[in-house]
N, CA, C and O atoms as CSV, one atom per row, in Angstrom:
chain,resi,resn,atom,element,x,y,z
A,1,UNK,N,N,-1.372,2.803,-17.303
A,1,UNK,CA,C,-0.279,2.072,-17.897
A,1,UNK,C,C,-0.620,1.757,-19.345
A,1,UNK,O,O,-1.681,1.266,-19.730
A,2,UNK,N,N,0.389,2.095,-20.073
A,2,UNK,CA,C,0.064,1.187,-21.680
A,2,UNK,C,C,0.448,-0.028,-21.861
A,2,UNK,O,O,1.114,-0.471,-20.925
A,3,UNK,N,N,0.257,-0.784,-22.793
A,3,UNK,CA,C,-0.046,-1.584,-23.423
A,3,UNK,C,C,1.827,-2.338,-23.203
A,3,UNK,O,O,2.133,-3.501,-22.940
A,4,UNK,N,N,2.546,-1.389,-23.389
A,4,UNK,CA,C,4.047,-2.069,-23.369
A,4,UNK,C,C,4.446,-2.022,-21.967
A,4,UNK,O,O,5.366,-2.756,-21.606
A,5,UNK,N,N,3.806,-1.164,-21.040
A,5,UNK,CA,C,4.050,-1.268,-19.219
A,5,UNK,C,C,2.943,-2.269,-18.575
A,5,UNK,O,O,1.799,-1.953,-18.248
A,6,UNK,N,N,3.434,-3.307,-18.488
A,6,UNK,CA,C,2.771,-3.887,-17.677
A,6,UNK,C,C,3.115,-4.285,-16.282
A,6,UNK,O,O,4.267,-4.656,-16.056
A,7,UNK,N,N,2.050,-4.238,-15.124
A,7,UNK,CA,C,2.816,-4.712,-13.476
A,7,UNK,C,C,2.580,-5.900,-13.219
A,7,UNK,O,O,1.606,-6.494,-13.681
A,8,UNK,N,N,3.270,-6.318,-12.595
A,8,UNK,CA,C,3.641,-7.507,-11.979
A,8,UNK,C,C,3.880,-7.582,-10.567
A,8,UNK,O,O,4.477,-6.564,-10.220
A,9,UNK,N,N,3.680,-8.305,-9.671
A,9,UNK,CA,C,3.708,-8.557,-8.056
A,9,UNK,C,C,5.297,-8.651,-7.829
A,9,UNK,O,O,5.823,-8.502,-6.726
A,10,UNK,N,N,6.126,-8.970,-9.255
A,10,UNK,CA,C,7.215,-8.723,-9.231
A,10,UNK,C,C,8.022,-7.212,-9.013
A,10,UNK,O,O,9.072,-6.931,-8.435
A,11,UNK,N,N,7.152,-6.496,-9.658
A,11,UNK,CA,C,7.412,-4.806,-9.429
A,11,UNK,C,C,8.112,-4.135,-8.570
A,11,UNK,O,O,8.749,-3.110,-8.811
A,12,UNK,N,N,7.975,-4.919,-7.121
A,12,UNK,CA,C,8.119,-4.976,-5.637
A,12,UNK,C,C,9.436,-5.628,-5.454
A,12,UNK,O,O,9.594,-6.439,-6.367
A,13,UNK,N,N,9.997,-5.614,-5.004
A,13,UNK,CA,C,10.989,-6.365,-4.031
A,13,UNK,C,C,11.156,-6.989,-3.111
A,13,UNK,O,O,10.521,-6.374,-2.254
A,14,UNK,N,N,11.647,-7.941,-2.589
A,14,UNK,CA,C,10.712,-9.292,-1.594
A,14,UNK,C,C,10.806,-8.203,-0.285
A,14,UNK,O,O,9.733,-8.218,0.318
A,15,UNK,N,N,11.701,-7.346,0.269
A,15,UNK,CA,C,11.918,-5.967,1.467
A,15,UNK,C,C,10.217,-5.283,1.142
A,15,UNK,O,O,9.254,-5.377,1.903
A,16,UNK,N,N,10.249,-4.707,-0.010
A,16,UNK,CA,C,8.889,-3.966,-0.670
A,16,UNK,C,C,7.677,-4.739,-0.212
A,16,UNK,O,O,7.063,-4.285,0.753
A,17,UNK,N,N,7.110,-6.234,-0.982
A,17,UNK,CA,C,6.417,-6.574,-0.403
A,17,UNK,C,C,6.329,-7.052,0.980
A,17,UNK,O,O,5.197,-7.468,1.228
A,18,UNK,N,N,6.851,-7.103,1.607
A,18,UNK,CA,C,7.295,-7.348,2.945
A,18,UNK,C,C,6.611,-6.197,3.708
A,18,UNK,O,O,5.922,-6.398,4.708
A,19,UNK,N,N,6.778,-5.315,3.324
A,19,UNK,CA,C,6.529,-3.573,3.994
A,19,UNK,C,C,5.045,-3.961,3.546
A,19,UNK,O,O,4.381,-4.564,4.389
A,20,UNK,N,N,4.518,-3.715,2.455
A,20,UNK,CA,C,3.381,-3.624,1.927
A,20,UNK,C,C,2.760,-4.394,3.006
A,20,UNK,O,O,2.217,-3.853,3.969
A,21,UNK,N,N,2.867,-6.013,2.792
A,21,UNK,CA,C,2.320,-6.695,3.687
A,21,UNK,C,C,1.806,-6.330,5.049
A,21,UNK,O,O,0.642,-6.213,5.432
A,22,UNK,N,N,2.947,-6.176,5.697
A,22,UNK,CA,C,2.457,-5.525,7.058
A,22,UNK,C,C,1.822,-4.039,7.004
A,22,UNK,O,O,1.052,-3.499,7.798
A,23,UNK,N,N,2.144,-3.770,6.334
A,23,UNK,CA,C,1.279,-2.493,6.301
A,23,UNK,C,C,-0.256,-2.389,6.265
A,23,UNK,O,O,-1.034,-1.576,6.763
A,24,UNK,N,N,-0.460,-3.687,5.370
A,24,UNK,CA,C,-2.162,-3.746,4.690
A,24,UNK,C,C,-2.715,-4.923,5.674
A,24,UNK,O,O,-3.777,-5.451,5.345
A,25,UNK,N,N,-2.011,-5.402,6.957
A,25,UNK,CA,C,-2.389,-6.232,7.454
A,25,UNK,C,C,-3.301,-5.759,8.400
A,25,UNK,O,O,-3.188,-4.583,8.748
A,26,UNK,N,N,-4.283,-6.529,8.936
A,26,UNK,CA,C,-5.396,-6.269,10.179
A,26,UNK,C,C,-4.206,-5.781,10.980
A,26,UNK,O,O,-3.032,-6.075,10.757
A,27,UNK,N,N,-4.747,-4.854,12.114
A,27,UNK,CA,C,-3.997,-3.739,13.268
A,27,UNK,C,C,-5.115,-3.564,14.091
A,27,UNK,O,O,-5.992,-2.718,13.920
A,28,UNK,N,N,-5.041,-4.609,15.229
A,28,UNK,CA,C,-5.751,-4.818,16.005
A,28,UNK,C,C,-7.528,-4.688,16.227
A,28,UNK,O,O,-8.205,-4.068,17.047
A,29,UNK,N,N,-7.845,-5.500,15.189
A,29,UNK,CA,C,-8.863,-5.716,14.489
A,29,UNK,C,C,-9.480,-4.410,13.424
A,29,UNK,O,O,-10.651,-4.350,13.049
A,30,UNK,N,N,-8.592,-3.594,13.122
A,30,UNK,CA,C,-8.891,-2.364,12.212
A,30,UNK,C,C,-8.544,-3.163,10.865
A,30,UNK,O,O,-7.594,-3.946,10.844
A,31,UNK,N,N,-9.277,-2.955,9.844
A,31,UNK,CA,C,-8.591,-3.541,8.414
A,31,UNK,C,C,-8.173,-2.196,7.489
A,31,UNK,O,O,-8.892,-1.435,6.842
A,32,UNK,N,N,-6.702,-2.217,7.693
A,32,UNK,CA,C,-6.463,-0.784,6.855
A,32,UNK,C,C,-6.823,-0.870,5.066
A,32,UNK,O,O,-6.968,-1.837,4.319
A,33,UNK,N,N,-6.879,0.584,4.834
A,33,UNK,CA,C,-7.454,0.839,3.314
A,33,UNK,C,C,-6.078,0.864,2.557
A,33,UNK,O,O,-5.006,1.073,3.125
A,34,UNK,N,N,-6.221,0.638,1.273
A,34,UNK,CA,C,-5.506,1.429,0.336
A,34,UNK,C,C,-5.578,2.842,0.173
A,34,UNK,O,O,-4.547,3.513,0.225
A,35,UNK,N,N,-6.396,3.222,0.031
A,35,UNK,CA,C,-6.691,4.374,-0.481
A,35,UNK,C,C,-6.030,5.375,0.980
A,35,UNK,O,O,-5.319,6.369,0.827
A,36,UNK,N,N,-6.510,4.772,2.472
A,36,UNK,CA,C,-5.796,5.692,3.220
A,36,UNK,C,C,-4.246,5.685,3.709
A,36,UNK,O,O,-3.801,6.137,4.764
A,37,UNK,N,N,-3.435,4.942,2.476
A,37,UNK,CA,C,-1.900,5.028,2.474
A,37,UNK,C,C,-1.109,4.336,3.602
A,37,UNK,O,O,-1.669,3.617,4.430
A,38,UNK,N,N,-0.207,4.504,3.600
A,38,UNK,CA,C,0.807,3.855,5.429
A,38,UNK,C,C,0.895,5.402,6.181
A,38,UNK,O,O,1.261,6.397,5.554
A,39,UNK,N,N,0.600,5.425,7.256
A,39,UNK,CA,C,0.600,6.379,8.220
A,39,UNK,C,C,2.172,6.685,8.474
A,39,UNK,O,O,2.862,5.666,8.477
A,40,UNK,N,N,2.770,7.743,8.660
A,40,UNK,CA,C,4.556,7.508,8.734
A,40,UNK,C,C,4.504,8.325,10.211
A,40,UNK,O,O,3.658,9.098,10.659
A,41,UNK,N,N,5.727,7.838,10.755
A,41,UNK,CA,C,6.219,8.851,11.692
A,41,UNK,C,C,6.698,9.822,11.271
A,41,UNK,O,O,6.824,9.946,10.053
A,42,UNK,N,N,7.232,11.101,12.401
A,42,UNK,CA,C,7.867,12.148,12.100
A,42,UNK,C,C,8.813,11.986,13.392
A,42,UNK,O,O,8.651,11.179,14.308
A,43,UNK,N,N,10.037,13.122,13.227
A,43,UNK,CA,C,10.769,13.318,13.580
A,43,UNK,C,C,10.733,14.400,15.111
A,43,UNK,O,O,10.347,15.567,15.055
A,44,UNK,N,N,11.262,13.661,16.545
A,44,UNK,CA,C,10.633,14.761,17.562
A,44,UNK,C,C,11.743,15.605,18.062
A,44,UNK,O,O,11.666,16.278,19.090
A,45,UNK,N,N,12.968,15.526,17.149
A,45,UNK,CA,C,13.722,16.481,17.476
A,45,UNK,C,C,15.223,16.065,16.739
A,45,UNK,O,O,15.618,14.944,16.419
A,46,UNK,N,N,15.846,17.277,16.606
A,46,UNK,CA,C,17.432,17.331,16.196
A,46,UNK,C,C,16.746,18.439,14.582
A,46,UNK,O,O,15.628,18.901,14.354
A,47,UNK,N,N,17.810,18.483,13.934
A,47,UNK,CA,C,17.598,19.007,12.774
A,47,UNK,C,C,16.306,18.488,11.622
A,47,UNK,O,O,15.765,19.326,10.901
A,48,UNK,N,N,15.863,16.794,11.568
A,48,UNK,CA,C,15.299,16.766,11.270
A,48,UNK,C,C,13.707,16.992,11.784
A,48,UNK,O,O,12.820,16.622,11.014
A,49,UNK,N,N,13.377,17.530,12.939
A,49,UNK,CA,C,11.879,17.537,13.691
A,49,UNK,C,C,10.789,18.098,12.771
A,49,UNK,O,O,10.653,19.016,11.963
A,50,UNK,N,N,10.122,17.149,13.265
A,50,UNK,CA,C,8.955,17.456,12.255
A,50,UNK,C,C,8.857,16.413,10.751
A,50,UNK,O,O,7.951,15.596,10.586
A,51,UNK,N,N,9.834,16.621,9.883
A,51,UNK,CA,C,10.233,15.514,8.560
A,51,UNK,C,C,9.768,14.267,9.190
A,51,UNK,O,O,10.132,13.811,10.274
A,52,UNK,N,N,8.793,13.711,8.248
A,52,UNK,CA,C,8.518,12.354,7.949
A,52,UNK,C,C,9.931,11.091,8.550
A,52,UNK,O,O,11.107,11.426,8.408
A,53,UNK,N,N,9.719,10.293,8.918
A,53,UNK,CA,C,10.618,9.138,8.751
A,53,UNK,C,C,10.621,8.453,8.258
A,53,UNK,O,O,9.878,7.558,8.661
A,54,UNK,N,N,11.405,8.165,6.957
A,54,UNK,CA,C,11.486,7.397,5.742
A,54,UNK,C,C,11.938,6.077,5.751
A,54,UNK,O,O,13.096,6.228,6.140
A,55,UNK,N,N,11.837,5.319,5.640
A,55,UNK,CA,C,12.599,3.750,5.865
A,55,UNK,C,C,13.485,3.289,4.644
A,55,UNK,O,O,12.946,3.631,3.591
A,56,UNK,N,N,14.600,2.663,4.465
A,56,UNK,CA,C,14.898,2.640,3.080
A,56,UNK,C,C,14.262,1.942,2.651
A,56,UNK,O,O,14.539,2.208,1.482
A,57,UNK,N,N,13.280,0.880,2.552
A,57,UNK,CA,C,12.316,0.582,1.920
A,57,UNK,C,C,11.684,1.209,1.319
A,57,UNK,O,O,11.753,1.122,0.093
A,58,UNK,N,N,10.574,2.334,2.096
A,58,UNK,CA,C,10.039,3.487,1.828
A,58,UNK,C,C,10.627,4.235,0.488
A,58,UNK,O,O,10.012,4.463,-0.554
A,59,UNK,N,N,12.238,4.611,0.863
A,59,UNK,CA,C,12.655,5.368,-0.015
A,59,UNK,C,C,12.440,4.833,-1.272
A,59,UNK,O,O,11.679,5.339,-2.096
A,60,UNK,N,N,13.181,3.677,-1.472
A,60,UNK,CA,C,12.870,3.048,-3.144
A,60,UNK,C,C,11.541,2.832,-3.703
A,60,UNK,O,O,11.300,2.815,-4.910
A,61,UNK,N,N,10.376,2.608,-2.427
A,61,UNK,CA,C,9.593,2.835,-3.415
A,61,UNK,C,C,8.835,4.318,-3.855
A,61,UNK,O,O,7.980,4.338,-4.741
A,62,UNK,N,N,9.240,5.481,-3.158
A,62,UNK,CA,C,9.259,6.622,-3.636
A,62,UNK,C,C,9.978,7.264,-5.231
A,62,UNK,O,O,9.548,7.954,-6.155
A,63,UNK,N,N,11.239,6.608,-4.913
A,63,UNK,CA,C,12.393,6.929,-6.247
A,63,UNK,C,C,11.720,6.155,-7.150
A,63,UNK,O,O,11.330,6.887,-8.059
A,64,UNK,N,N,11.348,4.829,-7.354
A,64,UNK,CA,C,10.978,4.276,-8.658
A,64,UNK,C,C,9.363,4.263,-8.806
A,64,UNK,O,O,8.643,3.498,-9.449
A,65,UNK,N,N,8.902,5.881,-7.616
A,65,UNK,CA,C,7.362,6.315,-8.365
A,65,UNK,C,C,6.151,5.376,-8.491
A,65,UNK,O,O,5.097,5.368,-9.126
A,66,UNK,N,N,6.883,4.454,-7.450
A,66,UNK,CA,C,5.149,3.554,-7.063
A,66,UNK,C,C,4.425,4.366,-5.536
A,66,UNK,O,O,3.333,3.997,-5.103
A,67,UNK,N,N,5.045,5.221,-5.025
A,67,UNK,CA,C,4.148,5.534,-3.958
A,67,UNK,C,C,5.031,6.994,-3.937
A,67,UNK,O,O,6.096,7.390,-4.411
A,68,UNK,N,N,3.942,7.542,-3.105
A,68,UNK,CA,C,4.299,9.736,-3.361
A,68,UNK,C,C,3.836,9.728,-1.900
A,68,UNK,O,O,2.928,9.055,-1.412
A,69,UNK,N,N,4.651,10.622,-1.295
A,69,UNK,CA,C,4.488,11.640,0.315
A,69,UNK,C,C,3.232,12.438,0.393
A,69,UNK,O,O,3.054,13.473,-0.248
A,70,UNK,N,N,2.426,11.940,1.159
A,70,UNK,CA,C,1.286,13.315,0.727
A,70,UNK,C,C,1.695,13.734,2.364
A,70,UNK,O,O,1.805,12.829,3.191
A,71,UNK,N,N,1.902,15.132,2.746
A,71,UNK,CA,C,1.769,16.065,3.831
A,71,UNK,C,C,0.867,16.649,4.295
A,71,UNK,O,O,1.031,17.217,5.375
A,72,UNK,N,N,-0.390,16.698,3.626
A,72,UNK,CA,C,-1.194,17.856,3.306
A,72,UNK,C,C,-1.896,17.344,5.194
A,72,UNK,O,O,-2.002,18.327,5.927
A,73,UNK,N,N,-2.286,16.041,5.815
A,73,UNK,CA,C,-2.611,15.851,6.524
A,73,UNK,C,C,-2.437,15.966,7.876
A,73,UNK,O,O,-3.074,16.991,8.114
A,74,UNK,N,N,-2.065,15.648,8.738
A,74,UNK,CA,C,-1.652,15.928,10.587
A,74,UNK,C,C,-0.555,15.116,10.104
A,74,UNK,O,O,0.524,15.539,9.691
A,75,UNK,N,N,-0.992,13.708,10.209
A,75,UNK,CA,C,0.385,12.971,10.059
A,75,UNK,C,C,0.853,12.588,7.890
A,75,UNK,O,O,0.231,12.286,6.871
A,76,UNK,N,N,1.913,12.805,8.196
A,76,UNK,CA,C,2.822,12.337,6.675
A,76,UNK,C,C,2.010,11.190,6.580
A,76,UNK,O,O,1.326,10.654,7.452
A,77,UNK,N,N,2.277,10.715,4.716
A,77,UNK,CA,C,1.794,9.534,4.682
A,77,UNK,C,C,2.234,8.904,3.539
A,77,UNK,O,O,2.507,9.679,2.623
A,78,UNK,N,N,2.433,7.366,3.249
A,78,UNK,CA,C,2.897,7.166,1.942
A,78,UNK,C,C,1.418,6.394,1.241
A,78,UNK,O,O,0.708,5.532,1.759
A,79,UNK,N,N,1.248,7.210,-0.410
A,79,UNK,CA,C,0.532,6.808,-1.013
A,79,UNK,C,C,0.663,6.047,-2.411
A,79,UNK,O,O,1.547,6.236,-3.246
A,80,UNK,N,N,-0.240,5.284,-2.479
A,80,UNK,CA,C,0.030,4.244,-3.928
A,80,UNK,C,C,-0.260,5.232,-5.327
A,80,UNK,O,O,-1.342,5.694,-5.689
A,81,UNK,N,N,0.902,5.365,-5.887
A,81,UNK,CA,C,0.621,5.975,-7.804
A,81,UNK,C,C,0.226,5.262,-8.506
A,81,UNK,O,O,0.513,4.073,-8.369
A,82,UNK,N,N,-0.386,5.585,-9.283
A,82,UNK,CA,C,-1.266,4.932,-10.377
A,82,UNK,C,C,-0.447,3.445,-11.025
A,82,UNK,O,O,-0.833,2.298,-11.255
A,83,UNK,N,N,0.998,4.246,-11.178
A,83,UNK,CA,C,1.810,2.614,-11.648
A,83,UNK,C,C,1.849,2.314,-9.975
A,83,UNK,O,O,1.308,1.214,-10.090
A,84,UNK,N,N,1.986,2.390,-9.055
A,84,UNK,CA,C,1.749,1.704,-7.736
A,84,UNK,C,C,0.531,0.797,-7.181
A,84,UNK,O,O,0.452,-0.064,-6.304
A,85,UNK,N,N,-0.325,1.344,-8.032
A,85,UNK,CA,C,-1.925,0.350,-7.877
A,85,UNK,C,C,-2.097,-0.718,-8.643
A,85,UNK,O,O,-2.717,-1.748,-8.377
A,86,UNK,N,N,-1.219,-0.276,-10.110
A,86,UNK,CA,C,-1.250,-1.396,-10.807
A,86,UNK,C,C,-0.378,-2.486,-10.646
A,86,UNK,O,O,-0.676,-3.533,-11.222
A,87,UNK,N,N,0.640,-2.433,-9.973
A,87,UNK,CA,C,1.673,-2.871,-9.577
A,87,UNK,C,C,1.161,-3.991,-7.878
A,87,UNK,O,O,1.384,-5.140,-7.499
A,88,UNK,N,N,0.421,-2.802,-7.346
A,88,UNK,CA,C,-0.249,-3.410,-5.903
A,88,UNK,C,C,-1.268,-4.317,-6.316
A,88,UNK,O,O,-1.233,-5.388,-5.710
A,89,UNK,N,N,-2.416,-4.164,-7.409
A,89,UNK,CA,C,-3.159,-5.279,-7.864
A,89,UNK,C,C,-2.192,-6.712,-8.691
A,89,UNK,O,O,-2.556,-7.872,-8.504
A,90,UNK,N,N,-1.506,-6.522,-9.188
A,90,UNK,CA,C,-0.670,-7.780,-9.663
A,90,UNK,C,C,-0.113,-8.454,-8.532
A,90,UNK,O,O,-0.251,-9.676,-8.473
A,91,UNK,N,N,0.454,-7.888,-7.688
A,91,UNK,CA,C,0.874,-8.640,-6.685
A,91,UNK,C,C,-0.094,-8.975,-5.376
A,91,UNK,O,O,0.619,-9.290,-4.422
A,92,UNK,N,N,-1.101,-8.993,-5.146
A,92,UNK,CA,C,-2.592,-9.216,-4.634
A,92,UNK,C,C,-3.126,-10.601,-5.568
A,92,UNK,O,O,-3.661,-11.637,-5.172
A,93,UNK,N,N,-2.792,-10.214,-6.808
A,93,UNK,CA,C,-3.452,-11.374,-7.590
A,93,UNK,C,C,-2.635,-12.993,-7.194
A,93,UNK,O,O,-3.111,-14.109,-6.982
A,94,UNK,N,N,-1.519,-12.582,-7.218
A,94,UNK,CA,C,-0.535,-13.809,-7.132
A,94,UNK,C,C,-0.481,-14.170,-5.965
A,94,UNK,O,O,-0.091,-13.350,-5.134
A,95,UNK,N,N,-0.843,-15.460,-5.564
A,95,UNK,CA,C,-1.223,-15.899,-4.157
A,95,UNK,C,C,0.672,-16.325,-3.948
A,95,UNK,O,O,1.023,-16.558,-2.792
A,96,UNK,N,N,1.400,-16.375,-4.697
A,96,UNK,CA,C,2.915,-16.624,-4.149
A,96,UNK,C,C,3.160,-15.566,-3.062
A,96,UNK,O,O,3.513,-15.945,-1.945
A,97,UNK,N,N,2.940,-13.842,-3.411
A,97,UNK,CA,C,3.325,-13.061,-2.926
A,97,UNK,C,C,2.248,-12.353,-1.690
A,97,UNK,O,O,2.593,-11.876,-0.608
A,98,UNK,N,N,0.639,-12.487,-2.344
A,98,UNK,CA,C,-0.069,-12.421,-0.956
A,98,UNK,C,C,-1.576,-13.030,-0.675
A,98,UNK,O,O,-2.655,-12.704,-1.169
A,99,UNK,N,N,-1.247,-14.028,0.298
A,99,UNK,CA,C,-2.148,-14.518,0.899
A,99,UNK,C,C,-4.396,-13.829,0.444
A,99,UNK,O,O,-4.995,-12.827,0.837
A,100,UNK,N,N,-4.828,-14.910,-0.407
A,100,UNK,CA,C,-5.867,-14.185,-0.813
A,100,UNK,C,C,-6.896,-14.208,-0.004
A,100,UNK,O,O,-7.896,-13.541,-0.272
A,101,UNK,N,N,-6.806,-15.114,1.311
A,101,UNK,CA,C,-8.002,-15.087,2.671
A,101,UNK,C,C,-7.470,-13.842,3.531
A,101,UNK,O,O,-8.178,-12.942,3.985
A,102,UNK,N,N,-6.140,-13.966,3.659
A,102,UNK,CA,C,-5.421,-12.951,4.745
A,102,UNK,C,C,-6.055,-11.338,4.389
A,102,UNK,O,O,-6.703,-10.552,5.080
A,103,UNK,N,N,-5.452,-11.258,2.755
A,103,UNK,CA,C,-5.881,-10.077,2.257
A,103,UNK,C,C,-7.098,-9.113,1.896
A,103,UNK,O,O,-7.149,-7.916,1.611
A,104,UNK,N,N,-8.039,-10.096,2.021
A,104,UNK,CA,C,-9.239,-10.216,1.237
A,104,UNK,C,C,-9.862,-8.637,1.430
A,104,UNK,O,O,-10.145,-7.876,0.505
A,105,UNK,N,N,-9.948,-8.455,2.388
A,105,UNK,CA,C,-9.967,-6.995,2.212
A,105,UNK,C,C,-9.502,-5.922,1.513
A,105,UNK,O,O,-10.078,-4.838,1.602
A,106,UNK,N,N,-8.276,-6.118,0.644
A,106,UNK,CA,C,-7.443,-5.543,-0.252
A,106,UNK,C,C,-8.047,-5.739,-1.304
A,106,UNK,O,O,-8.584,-4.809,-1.906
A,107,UNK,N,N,-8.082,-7.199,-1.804
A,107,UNK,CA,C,-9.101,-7.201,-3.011
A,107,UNK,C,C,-10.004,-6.812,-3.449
A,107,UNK,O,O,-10.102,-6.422,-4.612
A,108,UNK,N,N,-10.856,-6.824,-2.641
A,108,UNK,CA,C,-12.082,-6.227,-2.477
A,108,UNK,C,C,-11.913,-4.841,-2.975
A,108,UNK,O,O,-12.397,-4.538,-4.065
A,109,UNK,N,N,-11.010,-3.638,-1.982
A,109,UNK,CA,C,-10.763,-2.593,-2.281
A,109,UNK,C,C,-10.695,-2.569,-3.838
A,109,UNK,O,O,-11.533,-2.071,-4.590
A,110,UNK,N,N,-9.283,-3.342,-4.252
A,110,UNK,CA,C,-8.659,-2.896,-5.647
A,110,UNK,C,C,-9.566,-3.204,-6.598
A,110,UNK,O,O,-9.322,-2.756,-7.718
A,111,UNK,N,N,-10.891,-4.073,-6.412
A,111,UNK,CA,C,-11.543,-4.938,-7.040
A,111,UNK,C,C,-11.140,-6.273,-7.815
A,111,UNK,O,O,-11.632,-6.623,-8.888
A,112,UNK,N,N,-10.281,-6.876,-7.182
A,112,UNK,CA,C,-9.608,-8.432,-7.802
A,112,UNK,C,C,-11.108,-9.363,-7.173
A,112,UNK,O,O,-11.585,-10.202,-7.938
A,113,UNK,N,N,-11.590,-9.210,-6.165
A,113,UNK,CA,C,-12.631,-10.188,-5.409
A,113,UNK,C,C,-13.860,-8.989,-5.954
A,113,UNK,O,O,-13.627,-7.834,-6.310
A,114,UNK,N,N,-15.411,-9.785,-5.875
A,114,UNK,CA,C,-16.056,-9.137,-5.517
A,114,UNK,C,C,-16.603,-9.275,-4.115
A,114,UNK,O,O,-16.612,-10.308,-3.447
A,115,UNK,N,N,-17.182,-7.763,-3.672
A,115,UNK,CA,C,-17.753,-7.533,-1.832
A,115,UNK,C,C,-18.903,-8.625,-2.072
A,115,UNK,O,O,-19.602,-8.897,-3.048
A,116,UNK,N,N,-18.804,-9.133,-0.776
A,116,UNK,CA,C,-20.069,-9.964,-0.397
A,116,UNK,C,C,-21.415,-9.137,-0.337
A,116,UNK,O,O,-21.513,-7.993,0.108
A,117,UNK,N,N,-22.460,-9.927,-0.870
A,117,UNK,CA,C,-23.480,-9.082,-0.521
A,117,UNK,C,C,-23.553,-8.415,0.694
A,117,UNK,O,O,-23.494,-7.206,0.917
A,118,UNK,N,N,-23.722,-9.595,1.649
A,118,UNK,CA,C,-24.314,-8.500,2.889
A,118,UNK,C,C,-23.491,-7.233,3.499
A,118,UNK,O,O,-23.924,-6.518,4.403
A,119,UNK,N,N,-22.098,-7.057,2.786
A,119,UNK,CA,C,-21.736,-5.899,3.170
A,119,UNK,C,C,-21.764,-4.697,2.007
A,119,UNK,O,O,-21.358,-3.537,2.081
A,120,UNK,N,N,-22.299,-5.303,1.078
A,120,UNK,CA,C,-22.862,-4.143,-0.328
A,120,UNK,C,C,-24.162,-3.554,0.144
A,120,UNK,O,O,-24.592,-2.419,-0.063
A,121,UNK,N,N,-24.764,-4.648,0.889
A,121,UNK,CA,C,-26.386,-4.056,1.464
A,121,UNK,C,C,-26.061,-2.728,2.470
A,121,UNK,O,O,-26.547,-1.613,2.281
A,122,UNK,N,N,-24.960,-3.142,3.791
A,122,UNK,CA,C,-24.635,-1.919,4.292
A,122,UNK,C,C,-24.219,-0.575,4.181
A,122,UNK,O,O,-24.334,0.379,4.950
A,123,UNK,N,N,-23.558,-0.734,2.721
A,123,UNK,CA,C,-23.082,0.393,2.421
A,123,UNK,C,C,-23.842,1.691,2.044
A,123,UNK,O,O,-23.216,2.716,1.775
């Protein structure tokens, strides 16, 4: 981003962060990554089988280029763009929009927190 684009937790849409949220939330004691995107369904039959299932949530944030379809994998997936990370760290920062104990794992990722030692030792 330059200097005249800047992100904001505003970037999002209260639907947007909403999605995000649950998305990046613990899933039955798994703590999902950024980096490994939202997992999507696909389609098990009619004309669309196979195609991803898009949510209109999903969609807008595809069209305004904060997150891209990667296929290349078994399952579809939606991933964060570069203005999408910067956009996902601003709104991480702002405890209005997400919880910084809940998340903390996110931070960590994006680097807003630093990792605790004893899990820098494991790595």
């Amino acid at each position: 981003m330059t200097e005249t684009q800047t992100a904001s937790g505003a970037d999002f849409t209260a639907s947007e962060r909403a999605y995000i949220r649950s998305e990046l939330d613990i899933f039955f004691s798994t703590l999902p990554t950024v980096a490994d995107g939202f997992q999507l369904k696909t389609w098990r039959g009619g004309p669309e089988r196979g195609k991803p299932k898009i949510s209109p949530v999903a969609k807008g944030l595809l069209e305004r280029g904060l997150m891209r379809l990667d296929t290349g994998g078994r399952l579809p997936r939606l991933v964060f763009t570069e203005t999408g990370i910067a956009a996902l760290r601003a709104m991480m920062n702002d405890r209005r929009f997400a919880d910084p104990k809940k998340f903390a794992h996110i931070r960590q990722e994006l680097g807003i927190d630093p990792v605790p030692e004893t899990e820098a030792l494991q790595d």
